[in-house]
Structure formats: structure tokens, C-alpha cells
C-alpha positions as CSV (number, residue, x, y, z in Angstrom):
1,X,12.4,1.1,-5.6
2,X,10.3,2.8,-2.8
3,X,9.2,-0.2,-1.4
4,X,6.3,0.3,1.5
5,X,8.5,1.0,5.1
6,X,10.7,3.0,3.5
7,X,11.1,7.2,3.1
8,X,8.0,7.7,5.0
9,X,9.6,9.5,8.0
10,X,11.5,12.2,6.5
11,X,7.5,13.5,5.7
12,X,4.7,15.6,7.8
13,X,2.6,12.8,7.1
14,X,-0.1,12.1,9.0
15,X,-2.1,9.1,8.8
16,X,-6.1,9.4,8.4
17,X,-8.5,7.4,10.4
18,X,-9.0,5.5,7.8
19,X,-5.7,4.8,6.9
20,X,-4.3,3.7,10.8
21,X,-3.4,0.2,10.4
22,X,-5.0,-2.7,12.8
23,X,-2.6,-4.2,15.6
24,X,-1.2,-7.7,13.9
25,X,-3.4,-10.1,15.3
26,X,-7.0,-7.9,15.1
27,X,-5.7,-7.5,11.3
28,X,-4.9,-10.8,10.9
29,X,-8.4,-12.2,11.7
30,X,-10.2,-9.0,9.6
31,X,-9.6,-9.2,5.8
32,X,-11.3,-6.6,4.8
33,X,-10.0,-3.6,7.7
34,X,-12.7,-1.6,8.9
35,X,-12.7,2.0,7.9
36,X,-10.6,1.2,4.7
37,X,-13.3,0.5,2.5
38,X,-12.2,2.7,0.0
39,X,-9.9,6.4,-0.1
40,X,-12.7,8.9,0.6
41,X,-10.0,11.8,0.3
42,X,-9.1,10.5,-2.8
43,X,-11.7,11.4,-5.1
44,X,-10.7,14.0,-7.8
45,X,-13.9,14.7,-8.8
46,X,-13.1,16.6,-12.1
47,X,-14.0,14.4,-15.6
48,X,-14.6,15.0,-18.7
49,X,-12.3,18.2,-19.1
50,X,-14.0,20.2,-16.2
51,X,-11.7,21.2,-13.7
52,X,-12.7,22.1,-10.2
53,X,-11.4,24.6,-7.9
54,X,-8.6,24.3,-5.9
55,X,-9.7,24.5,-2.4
56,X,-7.6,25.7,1.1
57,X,-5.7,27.4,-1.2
58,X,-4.7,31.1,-0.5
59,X,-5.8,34.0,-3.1
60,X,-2.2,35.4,-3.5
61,X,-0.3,36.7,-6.1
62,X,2.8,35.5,-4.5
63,X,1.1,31.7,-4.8
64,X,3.1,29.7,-6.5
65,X,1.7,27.8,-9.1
66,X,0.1,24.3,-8.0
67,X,1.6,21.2,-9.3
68,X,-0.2,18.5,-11.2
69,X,2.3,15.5,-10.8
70,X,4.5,13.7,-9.1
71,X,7.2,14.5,-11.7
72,X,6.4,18.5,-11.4
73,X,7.3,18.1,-7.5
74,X,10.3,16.2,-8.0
75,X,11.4,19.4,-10.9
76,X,10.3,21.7,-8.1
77,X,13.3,19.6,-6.0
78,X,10.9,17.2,-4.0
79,X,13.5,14.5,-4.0
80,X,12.4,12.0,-1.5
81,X,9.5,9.0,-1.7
82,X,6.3,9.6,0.2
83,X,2.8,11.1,-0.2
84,X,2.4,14.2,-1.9
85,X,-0.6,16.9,-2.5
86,X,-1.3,17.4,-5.7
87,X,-3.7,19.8,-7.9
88,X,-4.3,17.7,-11.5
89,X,-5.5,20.3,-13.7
90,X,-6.9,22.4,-11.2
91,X,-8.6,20.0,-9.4
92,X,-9.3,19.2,-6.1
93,X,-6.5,18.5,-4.2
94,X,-5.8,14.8,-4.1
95,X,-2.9,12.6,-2.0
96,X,-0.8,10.4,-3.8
97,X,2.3,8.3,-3.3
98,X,5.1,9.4,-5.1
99,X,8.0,8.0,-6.0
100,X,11.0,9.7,-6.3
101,X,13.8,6.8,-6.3
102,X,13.0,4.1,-9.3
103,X,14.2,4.8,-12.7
104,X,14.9,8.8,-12.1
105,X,11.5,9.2,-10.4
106,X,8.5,11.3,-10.4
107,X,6.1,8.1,-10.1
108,X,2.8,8.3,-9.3
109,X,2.0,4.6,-7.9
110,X,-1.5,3.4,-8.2
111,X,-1.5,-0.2,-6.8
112,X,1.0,-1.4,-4.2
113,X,1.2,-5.1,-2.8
114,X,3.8,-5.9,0.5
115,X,2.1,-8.1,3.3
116,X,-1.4,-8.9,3.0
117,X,-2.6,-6.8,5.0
118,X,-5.7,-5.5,3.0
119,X,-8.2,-7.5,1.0
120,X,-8.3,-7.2,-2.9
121,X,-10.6,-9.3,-3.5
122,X,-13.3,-6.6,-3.8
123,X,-16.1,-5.8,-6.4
124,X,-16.4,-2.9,-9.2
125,X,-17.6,-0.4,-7.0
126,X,-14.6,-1.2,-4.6
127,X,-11.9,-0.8,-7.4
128,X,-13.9,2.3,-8.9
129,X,-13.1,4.5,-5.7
130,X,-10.2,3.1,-4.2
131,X,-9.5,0.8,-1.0
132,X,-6.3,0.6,1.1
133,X,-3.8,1.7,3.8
134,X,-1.5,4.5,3.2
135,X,1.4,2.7,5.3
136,X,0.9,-0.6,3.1
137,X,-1.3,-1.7,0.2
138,X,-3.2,0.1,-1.6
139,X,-5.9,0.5,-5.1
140,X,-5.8,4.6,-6.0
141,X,-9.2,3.6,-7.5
142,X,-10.0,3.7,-11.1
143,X,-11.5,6.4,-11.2
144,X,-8.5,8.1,-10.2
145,X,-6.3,6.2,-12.4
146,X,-8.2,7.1,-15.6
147,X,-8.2,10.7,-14.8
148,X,-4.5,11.3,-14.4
149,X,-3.9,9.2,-17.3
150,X,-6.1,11.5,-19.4
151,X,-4.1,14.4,-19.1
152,X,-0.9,13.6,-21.4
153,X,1.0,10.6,-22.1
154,X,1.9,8.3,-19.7
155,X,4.3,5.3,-19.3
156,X,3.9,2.6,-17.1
157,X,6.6,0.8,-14.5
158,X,5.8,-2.7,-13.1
159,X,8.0,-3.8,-9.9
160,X,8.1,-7.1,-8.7
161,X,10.2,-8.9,-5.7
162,X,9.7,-12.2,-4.9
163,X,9.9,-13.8,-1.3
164,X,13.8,-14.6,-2.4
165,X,14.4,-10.6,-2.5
166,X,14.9,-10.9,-5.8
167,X,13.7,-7.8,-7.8
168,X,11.9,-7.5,-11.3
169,X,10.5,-4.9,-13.9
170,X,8.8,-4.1,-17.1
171,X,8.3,-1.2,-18.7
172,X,5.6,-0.1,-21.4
173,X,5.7,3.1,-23.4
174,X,2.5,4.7,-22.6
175,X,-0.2,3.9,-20.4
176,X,-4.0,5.0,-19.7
177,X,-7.2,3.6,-19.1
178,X,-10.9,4.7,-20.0
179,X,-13.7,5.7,-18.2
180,X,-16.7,3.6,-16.7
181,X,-18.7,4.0,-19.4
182,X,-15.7,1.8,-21.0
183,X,-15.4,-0.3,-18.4
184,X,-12.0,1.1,-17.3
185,X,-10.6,-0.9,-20.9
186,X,-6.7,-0.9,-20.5
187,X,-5.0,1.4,-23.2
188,X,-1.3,-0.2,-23.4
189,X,1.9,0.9,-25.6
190,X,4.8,-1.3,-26.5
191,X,6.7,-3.2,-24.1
192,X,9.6,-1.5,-23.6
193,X,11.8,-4.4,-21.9
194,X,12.4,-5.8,-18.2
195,X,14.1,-8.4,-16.5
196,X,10.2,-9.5,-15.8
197,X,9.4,-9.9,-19.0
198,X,6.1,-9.1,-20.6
199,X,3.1,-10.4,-19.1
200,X,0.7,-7.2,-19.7
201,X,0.7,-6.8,-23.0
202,X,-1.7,-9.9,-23.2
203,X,-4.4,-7.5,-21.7
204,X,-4.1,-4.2,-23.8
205,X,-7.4,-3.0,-24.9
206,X,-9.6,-5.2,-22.4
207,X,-12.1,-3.9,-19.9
208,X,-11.8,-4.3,-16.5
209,X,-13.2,-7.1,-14.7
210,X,-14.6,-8.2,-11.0
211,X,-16.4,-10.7,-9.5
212,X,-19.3,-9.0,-9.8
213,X,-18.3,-7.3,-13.5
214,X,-17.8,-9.7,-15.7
215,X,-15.7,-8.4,-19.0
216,X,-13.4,-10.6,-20.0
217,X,-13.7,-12.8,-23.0
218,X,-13.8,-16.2,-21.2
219,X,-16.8,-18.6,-20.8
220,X,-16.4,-18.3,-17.0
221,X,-15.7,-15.1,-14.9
222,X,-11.7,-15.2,-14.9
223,X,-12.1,-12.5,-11.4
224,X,-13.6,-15.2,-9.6
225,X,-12.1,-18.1,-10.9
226,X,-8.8,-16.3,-10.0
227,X,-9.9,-14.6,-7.4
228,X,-9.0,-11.1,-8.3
229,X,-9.7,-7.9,-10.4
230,X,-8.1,-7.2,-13.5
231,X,-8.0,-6.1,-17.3
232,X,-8.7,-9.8,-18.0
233,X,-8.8,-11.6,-21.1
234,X,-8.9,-15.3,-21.7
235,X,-7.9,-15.1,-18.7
236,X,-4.5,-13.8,-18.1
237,X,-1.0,-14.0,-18.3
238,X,-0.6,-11.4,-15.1
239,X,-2.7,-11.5,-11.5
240,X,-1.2,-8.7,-9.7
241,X,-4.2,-7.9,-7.6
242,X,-5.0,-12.1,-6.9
243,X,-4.4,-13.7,-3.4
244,X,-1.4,-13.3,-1.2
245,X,-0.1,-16.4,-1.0
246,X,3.4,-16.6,0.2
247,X,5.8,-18.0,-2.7
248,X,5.1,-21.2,-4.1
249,X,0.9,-21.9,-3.9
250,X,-0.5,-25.4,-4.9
251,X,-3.5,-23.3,-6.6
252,X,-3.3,-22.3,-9.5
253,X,-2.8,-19.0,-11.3
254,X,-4.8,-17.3,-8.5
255,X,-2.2,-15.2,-6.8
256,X,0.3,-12.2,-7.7
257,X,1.2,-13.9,-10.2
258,X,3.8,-12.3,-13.2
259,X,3.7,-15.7,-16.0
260,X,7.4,-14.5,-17.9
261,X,9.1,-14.1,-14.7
262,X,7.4,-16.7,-11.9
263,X,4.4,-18.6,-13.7
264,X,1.4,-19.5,-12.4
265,X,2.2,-21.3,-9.1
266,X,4.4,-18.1,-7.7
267,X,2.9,-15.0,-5.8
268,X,5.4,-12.4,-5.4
269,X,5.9,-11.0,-2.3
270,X,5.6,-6.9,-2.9
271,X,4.4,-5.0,-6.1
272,X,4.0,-1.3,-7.1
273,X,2.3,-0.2,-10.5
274,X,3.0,3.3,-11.2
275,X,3.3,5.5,-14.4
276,X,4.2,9.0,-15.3
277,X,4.1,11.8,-17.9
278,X,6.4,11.4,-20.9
């Protein structure tokens, strides 16, 4: 798994301003990080089938052609983890983390979770651009996240570790989600299998909820309840973007939590969400 800290070096990569992390203790008392509010480089800004141009890029005959995916750059021989460029249909260009190493690679991972360090507790608008750090935890922004999924089939990878360094997965055979004007609503294949079990499926074809959007199907507002965002139902049976607690919380059901592999009183220590063209 290409777990935050590693295959970073071997790249040019350069943080931006608002990626730089905060020394320990000024991050420690900031939950929310200034300047990482959300991924301004991020946006695509091409919906609805109408591709943008592809800017800083030479006019040549000799360019070659521009990639769309992390699994295109790993064809091209791009063998190692770390942020890539990329030009989805034409696009903009847009950064993304890539990994090459889990389950033959060619990931693009959307949500990561590994210390804390950045707040997800964070309302629709939040969620609908993107938030993080580049060197730790991150929300490509849903925006984002239902763009790549709507250019081909996807399938989705969960990865888990717990604060035993113990290691856990699921797998679903396809994955998108809709656009804003459908509330982001989660579009889920078959659980494929996993030594974490199946804890998603639970939450195919619900809407995306925050504290401030409530779209689940409970009487109460499962994001705040729980203190996260997510494709809640009634509420959930996964948490992944809930409080980091470390291990074992008295609370209930409010952190990472996975139910078939740690229940409801576990937060796992690091997460990645990422999927991929079939």
C-alpha cells in the first residue's frame, strides 16, 4: 500500500503553499490548518462532457499524447507512488496521487487518513472542492471525484490499518458518484471480497451528507451525530472521514470506523480510498 511517508522522494515534487505542513505543536493546537481550506489547484473545471483546453502545454507535433489516469502513466512505465499531472479528457491539468504499488497499481486515491493532522469535520462546500495536505491527509473534493468517475468504469479499493499495524481491504466492482445536483449519491457495484469485510455496500445509492447537508434517511443528521461526512444512511455501517481518535474510543461510532472489521468503538489509524478504470 502507498501509505503517506513513503515514495515521495524519488519525485520533483514540490509542495504548494497551501500544502506546507504546520511545525507539530502550531498544528497541533490549529485543527483546521490555515491555507488548506480546500485544493484550489485541484479544480478540473470540465462537466457535463465539455472538455477544456489543456494549458502550459506545447503546440508540437512531436507532443506526446496527454494522459488521463493514473493507470495510463503507470502503462507509460511510471512505476513509482507519488503525485502525478494529469489531463482527464482534455482537461485542465489536475495533481493527483497515484498509486502505483497496491493490487498492480494505477490508483487514483481520493481520501487518505494517517495522523490527524487536518480536520474533516467540514461542511458541503468543504467536501465539494477539496481540503488537505499533500504530505498527509487529504479529500480530492467531490467535485473531482464525480468527474473522473464519469469517464468509464471504475472499481473501488478500501485500505485500512489499525494502530496494531495490522492491514485491511475491500474491494467493490465499480465505483462512481453523481453530481451536485444529486447530492454527490454514491453509485456502488458488488463487493468483490476483503479481509475487511463489507461495510460500504450499506450506503450504495445514498446522497452525500454534512453537517450542514442533511441527506441521509435518519430522523437526526447522522454527520453531526457522528461527527463526519459521508454517503450516510440510517446512519452507517462505515465512518471513514469521522474523528481521529486513536484505537479504542469510549464514543461511539464517531470515528474511522470500518463495522465488519473493528466495529464501532475502533478508529483505524491510516486509510486510503482510491479507484481506477476497469
Amino acid at each position: 500500500m502507498a501509505w503517506v511517508g513513503r515514495d515521495l522522494k524519488p519525485f520533483q515534487f514540490q509542495p504548494l503553499p497551501w500544502a506546507r505542513p504546520l511545525p507539530p505543536a502550531q498544528a497541533a493546537q490549529s485543527p483546521i490548518q490555515p491555507g488548506l481550506e480546500h485544493f484550489q489547484g485541484w479544480d478540473i473545471h470540465c462537466f457535463s462532457g465539455q472538455p477544456g483546453p489543456v494549458s502550459h502545454l506545447p503546440q508540437s507535433k512531436e507532443l506526446p499524447s496527454v494522459l488521463w489516469n493514473c493507470q495510463e502513466l503507470l502503462d507509460k512505465g511510471k512505476i513509482l507512488s507519488g503525485w502525478y499531472t494529469i489531463y482527464p479528457q482534455g482537461c485542465n491539468a489536475t495533481t493527483v496521487f497515484c498509486d502505483m504499488d497496491t493490487d498492480g497499481g494505477g490508483w487514483i486515491v481520493f481520501q487518505r487518513r494517517s495522523d490527524g493532522s487536518v480536520n474533516f469535520l467540514r461542511d458541503w462546500y468543504s467536501y465539494k472542492q477539496g481540503f488537505g495536505n499533500q504530505l498527509t491527509e487529504f479529500w480530492l473534493g467531490n467535485d473531482n471525484i464525480h468527474f473522473l468517475t464519469s469517464l468509464g468504469n471504475c472499481e473501488l479499493r478500501i485500505d485500512l490499518r489499525d494502530f496494531e499495524n495490522n492491514y485491511y481491504y475491500a474491494k467493490y466492482a465499480s465505483f462512481r458518484i453523481l453530481g451536485e445536483s444529486e447530492k454527490y449519491k454514491l453509485v456502488l457495484g458488488d463487493f468483490l471480497g476483503g479481509n475487511a469485510g463489507d461495510s460500504l455496500s450499506y450506503h450504495k445509492d445514498m446522497p452525500f451528507s454534512t453537517t450542514d447537508q442533511d441527506n441521509d434517511m435518519s430522523s437526526f443528521n447522522c454527520a453531526t451525530t457522528y461527527k463526519g461526512a459521508w454517503w450516510y444512511n440510517d446512519c452507517h455501517y462505515s465512518n471513514l472521514n469521522g474523528m481521529y481518535w486513536l484505537g479504542v474510543h469510549g464514543s461511539y461510532a464517531d470515528g474511522i470506523n470500518w463495522k465488519t472489521s473493528k466495529e464501532y468503538h475502533y478508529s483505524h489509524k491510516q486509510t486510503e480510498m482510491k479507484f481506477r478504470p476497469l
